[in-house]
C-alpha positions in Angstrom: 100.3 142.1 12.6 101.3 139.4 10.4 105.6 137.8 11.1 107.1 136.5 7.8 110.3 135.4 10.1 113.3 134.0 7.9 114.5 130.8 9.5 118.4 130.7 9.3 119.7 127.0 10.0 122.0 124.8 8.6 119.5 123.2 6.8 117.3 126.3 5.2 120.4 128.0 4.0 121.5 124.6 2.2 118.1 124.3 0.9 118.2 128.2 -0.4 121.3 127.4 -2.4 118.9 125.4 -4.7 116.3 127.6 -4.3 113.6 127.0 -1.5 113.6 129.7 1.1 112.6 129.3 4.7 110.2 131.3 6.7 108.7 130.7 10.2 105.2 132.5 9.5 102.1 132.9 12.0 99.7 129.6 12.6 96.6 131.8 10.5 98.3 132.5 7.7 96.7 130.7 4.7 99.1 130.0 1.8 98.2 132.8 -0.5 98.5 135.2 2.1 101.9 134.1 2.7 102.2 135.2 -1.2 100.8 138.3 -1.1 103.1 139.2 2.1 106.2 138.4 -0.1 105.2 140.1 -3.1 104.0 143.3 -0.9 107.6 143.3 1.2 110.4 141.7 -0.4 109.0 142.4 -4.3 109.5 138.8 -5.2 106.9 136.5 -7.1 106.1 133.3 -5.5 106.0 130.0 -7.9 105.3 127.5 -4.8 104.4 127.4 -1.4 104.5 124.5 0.8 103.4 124.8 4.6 104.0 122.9 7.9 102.7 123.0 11.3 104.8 122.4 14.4 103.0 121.4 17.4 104.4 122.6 21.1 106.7 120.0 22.8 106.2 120.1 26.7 109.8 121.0 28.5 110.8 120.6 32.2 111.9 123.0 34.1 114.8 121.5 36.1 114.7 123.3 39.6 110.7 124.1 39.5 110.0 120.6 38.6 106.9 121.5 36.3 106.1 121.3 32.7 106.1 123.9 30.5 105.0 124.0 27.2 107.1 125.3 23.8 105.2 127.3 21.8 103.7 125.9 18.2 104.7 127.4 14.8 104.0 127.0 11.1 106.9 126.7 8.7 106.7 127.7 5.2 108.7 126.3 2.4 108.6 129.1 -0.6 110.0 128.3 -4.1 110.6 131.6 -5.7 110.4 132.2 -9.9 113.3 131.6 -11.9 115.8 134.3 -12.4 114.9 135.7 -8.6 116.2 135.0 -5.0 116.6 136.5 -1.9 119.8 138.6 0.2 118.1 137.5 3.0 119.7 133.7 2.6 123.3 134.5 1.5 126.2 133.6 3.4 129.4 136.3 3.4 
């Protein structure tokens, strides 16, 4: 199964005012998959897609005293077509 996650900070809901939507997406997913997703789920026609990778950071446990290890993730950074946008970002 494939996530298309929306990511709701500070930061992507500022960034959706102007149009660029947020989405924490699994590590395989190649940029025109991400499209296709969209298009299939949320009926909305991609015009950019930009893509990051976030590697794990290693945490310490406090009482345990070991190392742990956050997980890695893939952001991307979609920029719908004009006249379009998504509920998903709103604030009430």
């Amino acid at each position: 199964m494939k996530k298309l996650v929306p990511l709701l900070t500070e930061k992507s809901l500022e960034d959706a005012q102007s149009g660029v939507y947020t989405f924490k997406v699994d590590k395989s997913l190649a940029k025109n998959e991400i499209v296709g997703l969209m298009k299939r789920y949320l009926d909305v026609d991609v015009e950019r897609v930009r893509t990051a990778k976030f590697k794990g950071k290693p945490k310490r446990i406090l009482r345990r005293r070991t190392l742990t290890q956050t997980k890695s993730f893939k952001k991307a950074f979609l920029t719908l077509k004009a006249g379009q946008k998504l509920d998903l970002f709103e604030i009430k």
